[in-house]
C-alpha positions in Angstrom: 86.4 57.0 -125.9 86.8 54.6 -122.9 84.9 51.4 -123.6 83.1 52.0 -120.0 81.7 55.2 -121.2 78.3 55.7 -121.7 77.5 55.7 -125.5 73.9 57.1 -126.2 74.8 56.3 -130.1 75.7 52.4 -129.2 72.8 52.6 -126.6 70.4 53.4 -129.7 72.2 50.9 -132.1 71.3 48.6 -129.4 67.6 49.5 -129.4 67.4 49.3 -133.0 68.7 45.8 -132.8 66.1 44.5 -130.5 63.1 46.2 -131.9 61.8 43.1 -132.3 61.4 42.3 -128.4 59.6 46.1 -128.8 57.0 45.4 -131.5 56.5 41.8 -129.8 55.8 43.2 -126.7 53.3 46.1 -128.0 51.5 43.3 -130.1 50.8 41.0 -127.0 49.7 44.4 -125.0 47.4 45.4 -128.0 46.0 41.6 -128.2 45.5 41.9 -124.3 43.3 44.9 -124.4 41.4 43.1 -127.2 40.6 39.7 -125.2 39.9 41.9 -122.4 37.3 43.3 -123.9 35.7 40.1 -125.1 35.9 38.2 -121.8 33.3 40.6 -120.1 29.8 40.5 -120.8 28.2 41.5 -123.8 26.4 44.8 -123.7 23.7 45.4 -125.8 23.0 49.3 -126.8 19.3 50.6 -127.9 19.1 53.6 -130.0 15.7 56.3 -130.3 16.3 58.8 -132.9 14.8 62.6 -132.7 14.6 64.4 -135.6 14.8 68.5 -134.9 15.0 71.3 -137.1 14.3 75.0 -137.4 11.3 76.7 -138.7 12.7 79.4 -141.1 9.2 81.4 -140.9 9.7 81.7 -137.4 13.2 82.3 -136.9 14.2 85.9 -135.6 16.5 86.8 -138.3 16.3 90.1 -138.3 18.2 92.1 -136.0 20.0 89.7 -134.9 24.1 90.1 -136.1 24.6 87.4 -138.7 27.7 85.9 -136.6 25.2 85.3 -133.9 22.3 83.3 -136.1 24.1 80.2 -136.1 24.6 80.4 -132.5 21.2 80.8 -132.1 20.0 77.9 -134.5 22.4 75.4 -132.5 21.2 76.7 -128.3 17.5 76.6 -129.7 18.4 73.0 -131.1 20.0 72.4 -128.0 16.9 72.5 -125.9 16.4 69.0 -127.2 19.5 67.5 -125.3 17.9 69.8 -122.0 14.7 67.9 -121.9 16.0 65.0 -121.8 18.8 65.0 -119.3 16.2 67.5 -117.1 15.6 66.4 -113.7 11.8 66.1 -114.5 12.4 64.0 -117.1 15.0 61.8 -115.5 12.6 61.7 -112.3 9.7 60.4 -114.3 11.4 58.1 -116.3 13.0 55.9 -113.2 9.5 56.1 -112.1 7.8 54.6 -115.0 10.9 52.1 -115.5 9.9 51.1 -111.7 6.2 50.3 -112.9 8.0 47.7 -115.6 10.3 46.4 -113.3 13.4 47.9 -114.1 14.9 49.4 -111.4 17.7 52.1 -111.8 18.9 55.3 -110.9 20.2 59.1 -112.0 23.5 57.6 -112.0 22.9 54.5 -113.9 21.1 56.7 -116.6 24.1 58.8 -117.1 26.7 56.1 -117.1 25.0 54.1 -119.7 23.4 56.7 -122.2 24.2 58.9 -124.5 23.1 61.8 -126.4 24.4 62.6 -129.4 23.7 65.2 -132.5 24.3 64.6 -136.3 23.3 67.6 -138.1 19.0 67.2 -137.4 19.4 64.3 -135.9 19.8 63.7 -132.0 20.3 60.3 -131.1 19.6 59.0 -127.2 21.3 55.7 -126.6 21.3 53.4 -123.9 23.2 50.1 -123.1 22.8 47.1 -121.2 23.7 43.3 -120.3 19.7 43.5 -121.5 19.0 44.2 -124.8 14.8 44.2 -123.8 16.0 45.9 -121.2 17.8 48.7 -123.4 14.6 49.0 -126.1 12.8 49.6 -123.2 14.7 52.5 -121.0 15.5 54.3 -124.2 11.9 54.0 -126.1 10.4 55.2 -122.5 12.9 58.2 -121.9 11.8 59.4 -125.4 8.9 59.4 -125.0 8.8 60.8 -121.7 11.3 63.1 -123.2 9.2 64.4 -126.8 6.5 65.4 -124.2 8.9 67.3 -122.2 9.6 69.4 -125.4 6.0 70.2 -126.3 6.0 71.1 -122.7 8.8 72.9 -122.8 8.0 75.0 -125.8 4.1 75.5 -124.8 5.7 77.1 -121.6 8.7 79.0 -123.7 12.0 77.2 -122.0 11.9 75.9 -126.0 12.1 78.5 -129.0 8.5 78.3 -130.9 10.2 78.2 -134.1 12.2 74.6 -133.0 10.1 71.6 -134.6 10.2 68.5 -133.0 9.1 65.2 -134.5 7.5 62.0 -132.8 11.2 60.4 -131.7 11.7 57.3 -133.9 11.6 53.9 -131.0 14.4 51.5 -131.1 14.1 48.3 -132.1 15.4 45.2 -129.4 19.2 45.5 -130.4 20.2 41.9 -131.7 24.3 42.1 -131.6 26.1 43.7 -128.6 28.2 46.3 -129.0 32.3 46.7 -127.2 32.8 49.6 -126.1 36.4 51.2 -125.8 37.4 48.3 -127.6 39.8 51.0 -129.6 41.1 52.4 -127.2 41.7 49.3 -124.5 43.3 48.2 -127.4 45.6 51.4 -127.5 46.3 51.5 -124.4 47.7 47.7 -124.1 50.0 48.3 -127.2 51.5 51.6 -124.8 51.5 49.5 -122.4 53.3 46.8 -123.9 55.4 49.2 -126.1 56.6 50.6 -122.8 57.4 47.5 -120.9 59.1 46.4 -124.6 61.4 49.3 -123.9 61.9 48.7 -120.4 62.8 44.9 -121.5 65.7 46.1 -124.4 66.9 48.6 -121.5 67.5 46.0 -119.4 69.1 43.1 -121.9 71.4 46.7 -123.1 72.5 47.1 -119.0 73.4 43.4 -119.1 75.3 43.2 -122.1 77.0 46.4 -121.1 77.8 44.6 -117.8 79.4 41.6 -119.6 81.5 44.0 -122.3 82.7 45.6 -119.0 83.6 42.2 -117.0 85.4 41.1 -120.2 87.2 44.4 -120.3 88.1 44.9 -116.7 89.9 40.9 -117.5 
């Protein structure tokens, strides 16, 4: 084989050889996305828990194909998520926040919350630069929000065989929370995994240039 040739086996033994500039370089990208997400502000997150469950008394079991109950179990459960993120809701809750002083809006509430479910649990987060702030919004929507249900069920958008408890309030959050912190991390090690690679590539082209020089002499 000509020494001019390309090589894709040398071009590899290359890259082996430098994967120190590689792992370098995704290290610095990984640290990066971890003082990035440091050097903003802290964000404090405020969590009211709502513990659900099915009344088995009151369950339609029969008739109802066996495949299907479980189906059933979880969209009744679901009705919990519905209240809260229900116009009504969300309309009455920046209104009330406006009588404490907080002022926000529909997309501010989606943005910074969270509703989650673990098994009976459903947990409604929300995060600020505030932590007050947070124990407030998220204590107020659930409140606003347990009503909703009773109303909800009293009306029959809610199965009458869903129980739902008092939500349990949040307390003020005392350490903030970074969020993404995993995965800005992640995505500075590509990033510097891929400018590691583009680094080798381009100390490979120059010492192919220089065998080629000292060949052509």
């Amino acid at each position: 084989m000509n020494e001019n040739e390309f090589s894709p086996l040398d071009r590899f033994n290359y890259l082996v050889k430098l994967w120190w500039v590689i792992a370098l370089a995704t290290l610095i990208g990984g640290a990066l996305g971890f003082i990035f997400t440091h050097i903003h502000h802290p964000i404090y997150e405020a969590t009211a828990t709502f513990f659900v469950t099915i009344d088995t008394d009151l369950f339609p079991f029969h008739d109802v194909r066996e495949d299907l109950i479980q189906y059933n179990e979880d969209m009744a459960l679901g009705t919990t998520e519905g209240a809260l993120r229900s116009v009504e809701v969300r309309d009455a809750l920046i209104s009330q926040l406006q009588t404490l002083g907080i002022s926000l809006n529909a997309y501010d509430l989606l943005r910074n919350s969270t509703i989650e479910r673990r098994h009976d649990i459903w947990e409604l987060r929300y995060r600020s630069e505030d932590p007050l702030t947070a124990q407030i919004v998220v204590n107020t929507w659930a409140k606003i929000g347990y009503q909703a249900m009773l109303s909800w069920q009293s009306t029959g958008k809610a199965p009458a065989y869903v129980i739902f408890q008092p939500p349990t309030e949040s307390l003020i959050p005392q350490d903030p929370v970074y969020y993404q912190r995993n995965n800005l991390m992640l995505a500075g090690g590509l990033i510097g995994f891929t400018v590691g690679i583009i680094l080798s590539s381009t100390i490979i082209q120059k010492a192919y240039q220089s065998k080629s020089e000292i060949a052509e002499k």
